[in-house]
C-alpha positions in Angstrom: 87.5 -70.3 -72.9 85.8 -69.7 -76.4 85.2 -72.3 -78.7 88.2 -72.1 -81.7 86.1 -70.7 -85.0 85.7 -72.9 -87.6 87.9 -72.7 -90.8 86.2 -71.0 -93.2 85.4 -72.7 -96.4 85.4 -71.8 -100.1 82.5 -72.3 -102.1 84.9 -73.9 -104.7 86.2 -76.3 -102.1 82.3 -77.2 -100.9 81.5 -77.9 -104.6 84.6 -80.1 -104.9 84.0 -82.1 -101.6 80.3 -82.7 -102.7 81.1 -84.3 -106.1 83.7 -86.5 -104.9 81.4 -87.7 -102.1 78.8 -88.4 -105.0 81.5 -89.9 -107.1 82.3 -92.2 -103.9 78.8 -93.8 -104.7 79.1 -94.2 -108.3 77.1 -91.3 -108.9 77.1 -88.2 -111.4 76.0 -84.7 -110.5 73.1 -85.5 -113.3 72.6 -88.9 -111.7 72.3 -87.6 -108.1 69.8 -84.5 -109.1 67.5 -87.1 -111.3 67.8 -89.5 -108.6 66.8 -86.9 -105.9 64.1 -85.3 -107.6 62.3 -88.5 -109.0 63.0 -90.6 -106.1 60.0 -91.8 -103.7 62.1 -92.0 -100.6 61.0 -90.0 -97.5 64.1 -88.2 -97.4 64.2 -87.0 -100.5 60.6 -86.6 -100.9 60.9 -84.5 -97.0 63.8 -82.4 -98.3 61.9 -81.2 -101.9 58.0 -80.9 -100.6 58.8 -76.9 -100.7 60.1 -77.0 -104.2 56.9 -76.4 -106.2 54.9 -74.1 -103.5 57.1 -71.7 -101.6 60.1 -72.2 -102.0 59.7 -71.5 -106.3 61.9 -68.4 -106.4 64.9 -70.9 -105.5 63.7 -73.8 -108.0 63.4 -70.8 -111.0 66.7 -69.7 -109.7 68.0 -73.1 -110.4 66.1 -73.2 -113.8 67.7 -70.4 -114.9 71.3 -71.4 -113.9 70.5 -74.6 -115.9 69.1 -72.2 -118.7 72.5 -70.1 -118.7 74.7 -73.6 -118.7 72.9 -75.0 -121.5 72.8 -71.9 -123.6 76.1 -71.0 -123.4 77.0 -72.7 -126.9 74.8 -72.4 -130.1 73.9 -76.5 -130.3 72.7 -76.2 -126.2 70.7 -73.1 -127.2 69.1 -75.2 -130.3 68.4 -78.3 -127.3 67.2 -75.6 -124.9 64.5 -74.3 -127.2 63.6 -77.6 -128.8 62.9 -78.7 -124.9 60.7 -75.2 -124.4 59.1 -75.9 -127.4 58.0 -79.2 -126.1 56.9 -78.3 -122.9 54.9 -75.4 -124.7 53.1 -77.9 -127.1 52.2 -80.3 -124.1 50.5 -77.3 -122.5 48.8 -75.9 -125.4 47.4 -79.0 -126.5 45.8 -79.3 -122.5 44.3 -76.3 -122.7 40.6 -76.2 -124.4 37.9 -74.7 -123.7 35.1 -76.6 -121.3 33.1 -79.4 -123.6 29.1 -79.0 -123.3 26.5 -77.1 -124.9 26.0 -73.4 -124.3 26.4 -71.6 -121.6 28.3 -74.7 -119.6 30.5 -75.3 -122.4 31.4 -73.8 -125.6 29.4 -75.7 -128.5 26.5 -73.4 -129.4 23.8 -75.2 -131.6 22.6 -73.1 -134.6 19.4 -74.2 -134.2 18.6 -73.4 -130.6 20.0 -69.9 -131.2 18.2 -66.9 -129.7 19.6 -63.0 -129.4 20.5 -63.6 -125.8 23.4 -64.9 -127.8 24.5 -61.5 -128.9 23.9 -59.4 -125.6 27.1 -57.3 -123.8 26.8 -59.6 -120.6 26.9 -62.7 -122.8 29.6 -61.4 -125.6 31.8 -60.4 -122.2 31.0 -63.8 -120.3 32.0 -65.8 -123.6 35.5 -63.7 -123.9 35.9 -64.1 -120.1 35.5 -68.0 -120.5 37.7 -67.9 -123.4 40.8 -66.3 -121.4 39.8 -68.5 -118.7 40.0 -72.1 -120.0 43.0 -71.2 -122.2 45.2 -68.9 -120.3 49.0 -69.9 -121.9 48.1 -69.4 -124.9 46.4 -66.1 -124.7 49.2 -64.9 -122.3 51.6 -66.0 -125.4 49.7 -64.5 -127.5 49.5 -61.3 -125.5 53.4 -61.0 -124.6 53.9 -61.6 -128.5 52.0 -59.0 -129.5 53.2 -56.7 -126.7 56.1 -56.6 -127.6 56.0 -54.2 -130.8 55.8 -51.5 -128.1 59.0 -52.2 -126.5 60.3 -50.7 -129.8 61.9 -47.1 -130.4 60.2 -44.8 -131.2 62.0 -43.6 -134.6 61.7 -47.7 -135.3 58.0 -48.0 -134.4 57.4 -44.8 -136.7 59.0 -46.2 -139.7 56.9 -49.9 -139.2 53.9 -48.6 -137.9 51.2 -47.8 -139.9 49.3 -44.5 -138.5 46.0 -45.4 -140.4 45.5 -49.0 -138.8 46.5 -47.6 -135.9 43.3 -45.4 -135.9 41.0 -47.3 -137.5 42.2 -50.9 -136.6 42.9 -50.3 -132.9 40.2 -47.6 -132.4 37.0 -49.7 -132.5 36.2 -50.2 -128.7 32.7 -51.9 -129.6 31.2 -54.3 -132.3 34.8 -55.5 -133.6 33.9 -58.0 -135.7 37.3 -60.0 -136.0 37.8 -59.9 -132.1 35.6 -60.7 -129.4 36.2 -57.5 -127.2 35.2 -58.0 -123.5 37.0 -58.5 -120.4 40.0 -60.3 -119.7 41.3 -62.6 -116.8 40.8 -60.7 -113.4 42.5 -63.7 -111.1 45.1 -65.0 -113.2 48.7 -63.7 -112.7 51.3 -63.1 -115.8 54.2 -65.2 -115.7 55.8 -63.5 -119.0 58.4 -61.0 -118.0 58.3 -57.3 -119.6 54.0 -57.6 -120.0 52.6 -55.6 -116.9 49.9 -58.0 -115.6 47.8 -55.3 -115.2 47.1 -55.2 -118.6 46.3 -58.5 -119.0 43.3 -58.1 -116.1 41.8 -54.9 -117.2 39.2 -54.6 -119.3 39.0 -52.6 -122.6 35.4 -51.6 -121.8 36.5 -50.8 -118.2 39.8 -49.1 -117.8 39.1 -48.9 -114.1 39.3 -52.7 -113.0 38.3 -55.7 -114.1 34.8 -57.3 -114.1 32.9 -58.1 -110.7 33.0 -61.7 -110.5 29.7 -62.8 -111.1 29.9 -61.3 -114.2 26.2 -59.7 -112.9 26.3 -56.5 -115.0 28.2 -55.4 -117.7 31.2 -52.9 -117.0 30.7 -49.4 -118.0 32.4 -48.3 -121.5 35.8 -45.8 -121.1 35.0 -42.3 -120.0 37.4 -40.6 -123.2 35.3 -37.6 -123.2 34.7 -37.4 -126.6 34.1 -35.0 -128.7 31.9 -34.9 -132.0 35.1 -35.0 -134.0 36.0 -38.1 -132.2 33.1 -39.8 -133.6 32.3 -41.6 -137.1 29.1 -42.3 -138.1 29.1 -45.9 -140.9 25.3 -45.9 -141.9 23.9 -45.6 -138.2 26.2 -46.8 -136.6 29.3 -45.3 -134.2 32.7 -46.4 -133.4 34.5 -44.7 -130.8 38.1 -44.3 -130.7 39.7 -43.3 -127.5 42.3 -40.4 -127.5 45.1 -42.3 -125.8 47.3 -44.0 -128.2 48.1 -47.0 -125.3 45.1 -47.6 -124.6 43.9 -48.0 -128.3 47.0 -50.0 -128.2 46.1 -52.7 -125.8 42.4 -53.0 -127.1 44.0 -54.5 -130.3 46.7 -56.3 -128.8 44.1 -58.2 -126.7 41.6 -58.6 -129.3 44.0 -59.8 -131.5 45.3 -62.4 -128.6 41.9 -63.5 -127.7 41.2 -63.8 -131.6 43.7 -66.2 -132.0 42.5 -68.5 -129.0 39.5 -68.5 -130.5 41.1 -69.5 -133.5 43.0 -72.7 -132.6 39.8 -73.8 -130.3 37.9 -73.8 -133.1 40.5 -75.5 -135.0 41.2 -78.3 -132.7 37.2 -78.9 -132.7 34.8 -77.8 -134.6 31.9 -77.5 -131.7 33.9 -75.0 -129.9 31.9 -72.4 -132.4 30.8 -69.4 -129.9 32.9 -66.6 -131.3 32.9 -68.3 -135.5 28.9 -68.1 -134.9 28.8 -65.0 -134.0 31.0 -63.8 -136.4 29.1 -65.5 -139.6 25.8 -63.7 -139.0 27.4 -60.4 -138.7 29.4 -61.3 -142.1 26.4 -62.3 -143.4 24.6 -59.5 -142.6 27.5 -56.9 -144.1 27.5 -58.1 -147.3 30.6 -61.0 -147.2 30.4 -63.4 -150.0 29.9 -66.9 -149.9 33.5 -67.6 -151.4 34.9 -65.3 -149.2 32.9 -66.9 -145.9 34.6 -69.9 -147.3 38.0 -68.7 -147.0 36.8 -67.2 -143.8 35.6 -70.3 -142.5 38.6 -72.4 -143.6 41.2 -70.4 -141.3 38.7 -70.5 -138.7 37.4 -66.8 -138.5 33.6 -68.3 -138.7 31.1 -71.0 -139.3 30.1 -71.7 -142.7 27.5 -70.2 -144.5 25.1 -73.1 -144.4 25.4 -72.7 -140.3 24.5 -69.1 -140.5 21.4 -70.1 -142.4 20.2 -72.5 -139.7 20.9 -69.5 -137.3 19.2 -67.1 -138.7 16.0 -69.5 -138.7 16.1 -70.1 -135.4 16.5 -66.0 -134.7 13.7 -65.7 -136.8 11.4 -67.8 -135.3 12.5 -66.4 -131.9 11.7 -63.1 -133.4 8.3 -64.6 -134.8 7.0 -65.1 -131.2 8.4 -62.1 -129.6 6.3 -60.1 -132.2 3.3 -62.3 -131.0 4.3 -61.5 -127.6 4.4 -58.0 -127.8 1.3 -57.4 -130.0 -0.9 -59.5 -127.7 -3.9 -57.9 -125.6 -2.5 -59.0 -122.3 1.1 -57.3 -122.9 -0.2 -54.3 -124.6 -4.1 -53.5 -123.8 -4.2 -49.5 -124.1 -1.5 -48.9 -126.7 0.2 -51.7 -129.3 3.4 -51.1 -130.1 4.2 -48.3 -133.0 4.6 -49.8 -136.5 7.7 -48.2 -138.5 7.7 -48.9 -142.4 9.1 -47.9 -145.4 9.4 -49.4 -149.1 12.8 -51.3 -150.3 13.8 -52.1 -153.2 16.6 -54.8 -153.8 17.8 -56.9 -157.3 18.7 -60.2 -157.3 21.3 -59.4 -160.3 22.5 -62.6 -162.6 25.8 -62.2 -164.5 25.0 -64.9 -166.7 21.8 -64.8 -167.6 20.1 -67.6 -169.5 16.3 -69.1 -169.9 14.4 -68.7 -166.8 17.6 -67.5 -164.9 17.6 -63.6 -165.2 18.3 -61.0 -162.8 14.7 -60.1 -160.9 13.7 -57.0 -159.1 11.8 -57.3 -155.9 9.3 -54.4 -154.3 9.1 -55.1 -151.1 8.7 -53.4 -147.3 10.5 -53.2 -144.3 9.4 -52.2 -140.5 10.0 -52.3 -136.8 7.8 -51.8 -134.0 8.9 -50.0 -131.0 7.2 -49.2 -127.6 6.0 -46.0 -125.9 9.2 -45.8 -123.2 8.0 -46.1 -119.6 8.8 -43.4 -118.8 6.7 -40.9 -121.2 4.1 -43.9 -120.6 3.2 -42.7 -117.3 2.5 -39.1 -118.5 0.3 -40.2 -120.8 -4.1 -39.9 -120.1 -5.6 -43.6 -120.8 -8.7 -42.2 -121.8 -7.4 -40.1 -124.8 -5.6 -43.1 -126.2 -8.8 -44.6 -127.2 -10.2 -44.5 -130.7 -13.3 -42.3 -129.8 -11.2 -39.7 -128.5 -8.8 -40.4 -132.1 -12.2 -39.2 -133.8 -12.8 -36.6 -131.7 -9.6 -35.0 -132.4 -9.6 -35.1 -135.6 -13.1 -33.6 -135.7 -11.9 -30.6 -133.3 -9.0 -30.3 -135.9 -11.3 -30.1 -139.1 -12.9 -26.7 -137.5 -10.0 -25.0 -136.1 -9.1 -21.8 -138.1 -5.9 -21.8 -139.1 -4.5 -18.2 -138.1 -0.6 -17.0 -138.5 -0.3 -16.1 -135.0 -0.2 -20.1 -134.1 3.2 -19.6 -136.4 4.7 -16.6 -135.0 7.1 -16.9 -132.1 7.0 -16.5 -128.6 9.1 -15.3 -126.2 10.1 -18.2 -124.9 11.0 -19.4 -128.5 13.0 -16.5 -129.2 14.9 -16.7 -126.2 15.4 -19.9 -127.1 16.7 -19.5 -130.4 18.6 -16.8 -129.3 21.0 -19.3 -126.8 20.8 -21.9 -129.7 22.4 -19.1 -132.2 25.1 -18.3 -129.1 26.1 -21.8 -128.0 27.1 -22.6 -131.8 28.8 -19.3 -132.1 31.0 -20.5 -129.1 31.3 -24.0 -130.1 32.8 -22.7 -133.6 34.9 -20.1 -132.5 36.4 -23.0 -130.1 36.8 -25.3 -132.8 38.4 -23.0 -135.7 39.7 -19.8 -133.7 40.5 -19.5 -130.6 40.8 -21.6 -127.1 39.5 -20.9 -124.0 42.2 -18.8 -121.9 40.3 -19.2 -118.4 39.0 -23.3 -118.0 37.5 -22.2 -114.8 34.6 -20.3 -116.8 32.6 -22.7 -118.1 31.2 -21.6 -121.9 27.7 -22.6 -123.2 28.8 -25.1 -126.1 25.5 -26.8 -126.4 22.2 -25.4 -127.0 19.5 -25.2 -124.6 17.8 -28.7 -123.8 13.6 -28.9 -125.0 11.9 -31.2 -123.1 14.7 -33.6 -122.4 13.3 -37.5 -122.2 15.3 -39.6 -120.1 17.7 -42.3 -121.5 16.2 -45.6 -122.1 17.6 -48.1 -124.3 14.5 -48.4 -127.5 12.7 -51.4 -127.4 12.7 -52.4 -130.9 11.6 -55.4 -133.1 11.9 -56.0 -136.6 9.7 -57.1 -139.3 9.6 -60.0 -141.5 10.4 -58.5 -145.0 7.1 -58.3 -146.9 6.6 -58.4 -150.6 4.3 -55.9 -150.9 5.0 -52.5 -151.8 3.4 -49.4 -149.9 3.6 -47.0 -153.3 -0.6 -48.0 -153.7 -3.5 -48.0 -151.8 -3.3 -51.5 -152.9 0.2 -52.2 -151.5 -0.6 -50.1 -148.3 -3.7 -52.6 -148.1 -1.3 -55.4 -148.5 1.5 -54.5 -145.8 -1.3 -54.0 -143.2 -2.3 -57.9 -143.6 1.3 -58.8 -143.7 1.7 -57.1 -140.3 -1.7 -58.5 -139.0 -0.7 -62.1 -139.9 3.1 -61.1 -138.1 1.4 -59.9 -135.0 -0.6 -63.3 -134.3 -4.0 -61.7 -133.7 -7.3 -61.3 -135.6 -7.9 -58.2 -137.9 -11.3 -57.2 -135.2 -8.1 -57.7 -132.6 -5.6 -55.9 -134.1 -8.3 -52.7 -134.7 -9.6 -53.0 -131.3 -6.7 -50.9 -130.4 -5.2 -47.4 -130.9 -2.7 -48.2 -133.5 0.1 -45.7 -134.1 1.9 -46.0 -137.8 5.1 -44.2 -138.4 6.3 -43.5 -142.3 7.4 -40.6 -144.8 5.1 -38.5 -146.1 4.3 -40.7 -149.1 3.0 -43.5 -147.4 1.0 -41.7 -145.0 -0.8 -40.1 -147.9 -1.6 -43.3 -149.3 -2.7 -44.9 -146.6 -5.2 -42.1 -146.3 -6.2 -43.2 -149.8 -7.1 -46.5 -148.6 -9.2 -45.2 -145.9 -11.3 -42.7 -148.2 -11.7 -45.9 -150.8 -13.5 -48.0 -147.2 -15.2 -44.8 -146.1 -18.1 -45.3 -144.8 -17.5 -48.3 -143.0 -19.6 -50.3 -140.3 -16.5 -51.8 -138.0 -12.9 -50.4 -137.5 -11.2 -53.3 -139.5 -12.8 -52.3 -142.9 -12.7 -48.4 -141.6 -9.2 -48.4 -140.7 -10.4 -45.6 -138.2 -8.4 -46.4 -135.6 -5.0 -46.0 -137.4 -3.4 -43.2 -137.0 -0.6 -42.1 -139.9 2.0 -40.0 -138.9 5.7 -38.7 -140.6 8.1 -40.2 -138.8 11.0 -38.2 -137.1 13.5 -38.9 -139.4 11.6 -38.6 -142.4 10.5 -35.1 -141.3 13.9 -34.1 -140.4 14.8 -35.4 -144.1 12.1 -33.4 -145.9 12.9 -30.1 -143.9 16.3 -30.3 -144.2 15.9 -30.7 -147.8 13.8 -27.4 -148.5 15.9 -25.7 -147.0 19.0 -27.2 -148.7 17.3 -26.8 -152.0 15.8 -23.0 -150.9 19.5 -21.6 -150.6 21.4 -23.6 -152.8 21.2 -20.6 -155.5 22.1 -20.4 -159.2 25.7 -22.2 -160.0 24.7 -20.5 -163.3 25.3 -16.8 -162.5 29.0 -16.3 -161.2 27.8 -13.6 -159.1 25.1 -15.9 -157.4 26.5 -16.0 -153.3 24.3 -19.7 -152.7 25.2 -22.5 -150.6 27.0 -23.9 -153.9 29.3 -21.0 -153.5 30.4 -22.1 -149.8 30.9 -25.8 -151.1 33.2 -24.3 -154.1 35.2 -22.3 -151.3 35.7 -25.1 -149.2 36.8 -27.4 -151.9 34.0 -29.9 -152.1 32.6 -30.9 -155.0 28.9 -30.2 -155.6 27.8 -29.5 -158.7 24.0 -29.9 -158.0 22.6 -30.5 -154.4 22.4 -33.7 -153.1 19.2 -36.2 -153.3 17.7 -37.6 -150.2 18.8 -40.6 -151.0 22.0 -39.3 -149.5 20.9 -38.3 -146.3 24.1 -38.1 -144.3 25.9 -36.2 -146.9 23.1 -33.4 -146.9 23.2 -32.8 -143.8 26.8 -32.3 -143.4 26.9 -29.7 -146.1 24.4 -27.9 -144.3 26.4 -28.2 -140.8 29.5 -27.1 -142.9 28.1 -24.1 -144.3 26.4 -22.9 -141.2 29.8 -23.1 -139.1 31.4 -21.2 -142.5 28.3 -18.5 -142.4 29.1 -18.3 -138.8 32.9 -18.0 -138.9 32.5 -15.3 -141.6 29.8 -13.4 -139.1 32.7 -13.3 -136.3 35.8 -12.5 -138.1 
């Protein structure tokens, strides 16, 4: 005989029965659920132990019901918040980043500084750190900032400014407000709406986040850029990728991680990583002291008298590294190559009074950069000597200088031939026409002449001399300055090949200082074993120049067809032809009226 079913019951009747049972005990619903959560008893404690691990979908399910209950009227939704808000605060004042000098912990001591300080690994190991230690308040951050794209799009183009959008969010290296680097590859979002895969991907590495020893540096975004993609600022490049989301999110978390950095540095001064950093590249471009004030009074950097202390410590790293590089034992064959060139800077006074006036200093600035491995190896030892200097310049003074060594050769007219092709391509794609067939691939860039592989330059700057290279005198004078930077003797320092690169000026002069010692008994008075040569740049500058200046024509004669003329056409104004001063802006009027000339020559 089967068992009679059970009647069944109503989930009304069930929540009735329960309260009264509580009720029997003198209890309350509220009093029961505090009593049963709080309570050490091992039943209690037995029936909850799931609560917190596993079984958290059903304790956020019961959040949320209380959520709903509360917020049901306007006063609940005020006591709702106000209890968020306080929870919130608890776990943004727990959050800090780890205590402890540099690299342990986040106080960095201005006077320890060196430039491992500023390397990718260490910028992207400090910004990993960063998200790390404070990982609410980022996320917060994040999710607040994310969610201007959950906007329309008719709204988000009538608030959203297209111009920041380029040139705020475009920078994918060297921002200087945000410390760009990688982001939290473990941690899981607990914000609804923000994808979490956003919050563990790298702006630097689209593809995944960092590996986690942080060993090397991820590669930067493959956006296949083109040449209009790029702007140049004095030297320096800032790529913009071509997706609008993904320049996007590289603001929205530089702007998140900005703002940890921020209250850190806020809530204790020694948590200075990201202000250091960001005071010495102020410094550097120019910021003011009363603006580095303001700067450093919402916590954006250290103060200025910080970024002094820094920069002594860089420079005495720098000091020793120059040591280092021009000793005997590092460098026996070839020294490094010194780079120089005059500057000129004022020291301008507003209010000038007795012994206070504005003051102009003449001074010089250099680098010194190594031969690359690479093009080390193909080099013979024994004609990197100074005999075999003299004996090349001895073969030179009796060659006969005919013009076939100036006419070209087949190979250089076949040569210039692709060159004139490939940019008759590249502008036609540009200005006229697109490819129809992308399985074809067209010859956009010129042929490749000797191509060197890609090594990073091993460069090293100079301690600002005041001496000016516009005399023998001067010349005389920036040569001891650099003898006395590179820690050796002057019999030591001419001992060796020595490679110097300037402009066409200096090298003169310097050849005026050797005629004035000529004849002399040892290569320190003789300066024989200096070789003076135009640097690439400056002989790129002087060309470009004469041949600027050689077609620029007559603005005079209205009938004159010069390069003014193309300028006029194309709307720019030039009334005379740039200096070299301006070097940048000369040679993009010459790129612009070779791309017109060619244009013309197709259509």
């Amino acid at each position: 005989m089967a068992s009679p079913t059970r009647p069944r019951v109503t989930m009304e009747e069930k929540i009735a029965s329960i309260c009264s049972h509580i009720e029997s005990f003198n209890l309350t619903p509220k009093s029961f659920l505090t009593a049963f959560l709080s309570h050490s008893v091992m039943n209690a404690a037995f029936r909850r132990r799931f609560w917190g691990t596993v079984g958290w979908p059903g304790t956020e399910r019961l959040l949320h019901s209380v959520k709903n209950l509360v917020c049901a009227h306007l006063e609940g939704q005020g006591h709702w918040e106000d209890f968020i808000l306080d929870q919130a605060i608890a776990i943004a004042r727990s959050e800090r980043p780890r205590s402890g000098r540099y690299p342990e912990g986040a106080y960095v001591n201005s006077a320890s500084l060196s430039v491992d300080f500023f390397t990718e690994r260490e910028r992207l190991a400090r910004n990993r750190a960063l998200t790390n230690q404070m990982p609410f308040m980022y996320k917060l951050m994040f999710a607040k900032l994310q969610a201007g794209d959950d906007l329309g799009d008719e709204e988000e183009e009538e608030g959203f400014d297209l111009a920041d959008d380029e040139e705020l969010e475009g920078s994918t290296q060297g921002n200087v407000f945000g410390p760009e680097g990688t982001n939290v590859g473990s941690t899981q979002l607990a914000t609804d709406g923000v994808p979490t895969e956003l919050l563990n991907r790298d702006e630097n590495n689209p593809l995944g986040p960092l590996d986690s020893d942080g060993a090397t540096p991820p590669p930067k975004d493959d956006f296949n850029l083109t040449e209009d993609d790029i702007n140049e600022f004095e030297g320096g490049f800032l790529c913009r990728s071509p997706d609008r989301q993904v320049r996007r999110r590289v603001r929205v978390e530089t702007m998140a991680r900005t703002i940890c950095a921020m209250l850190a540095f806020g809530t204790n001064r020694r948590h200075n990583g990201f202000q250091l950093s960001n005071s010495l590249i102020f410094m550097a471009s120019g910021v003011t002291e009363r603006v580095n004030s303001y700067l450093n009074y919402i916590g954006l950097c250290s103060s200025r008298k910080t970024a002094h202390v820094a920069l002594k410590s860089l420079g005495q790293e720098a000091e020793k590294n120059l040591i280092v590089r021009f000793s005997l034992e590092k460098a026996p064959l070839v020294p490094p190559i010194i780079c120089y060139d005059n500057l000129d800077f004022q020291q301008k006074v507003h209010m000038k009074s007795v012994g206070h006036s504005s003051v102009m200093f003449h001074g010089t600035w250099g680098y010194i950069h190594s031969i690359p491995p690479s093009v080390r190896k193909s080099l013979d030892p024994t004609q990197l000597t100074t005999e075999a200097l003299k004996q090349a310049l001895h073969n030179a003074s009796k060659l006969k200088i005919q013009p076939r060594m100036f006419a070209p050769s087949l190979q250089s007219t076949n040569h210039f031939e692709a060159t004139l092709k490939s940019q008759i391509t590249q502008v036609i794609l540009r200005y006229i026409a697109t490819p129809f067939d992308r399985e074809v691939e067209l010859a956009k860039d010129p042929p490749a002449v000797q191509p060197l592989a890609l090594e990073l330059p091993n460069i090293s700057m100079l301690k600002l001399m005041i001496a000016s290279d516009n005399s023998a005198t001067g010349v005389g004078e920036v040569f001891t300055g650099v003898i006395q930077q590179s820690g050796l003797t002057p019999e030591e320092f001419h001992s060796r090949l020595q490679l110097v690169e300037g402009d066409l000026g200096s090298c003169n002069i310097f050849d005026s200082l050797r005629a004035q010692r000529t004849p002399g008994r040892r290569h320190a008075s003789a300066l024989d074993n200096i070789l003076p040569i135009p640097g690439a740049a400056h002989t790129l500058w002087n060309l470009a120049q004469a041949i600027f200046l050689a077609h620029w024509g007559d603005e005079t004669h209205s009938r004159d067809t010069g390069a003014w003329r193309t300028l006029h056409a194309l709307g720019i104004p030039a009334d005379k032809p740039v200096t070299k001063k301006d070097f940048n802006l000369m040679l993009s009027h010459i790129q612009k009226i070779h791309e017109v000339t060619l244009i013309y020559c197709v259509l």
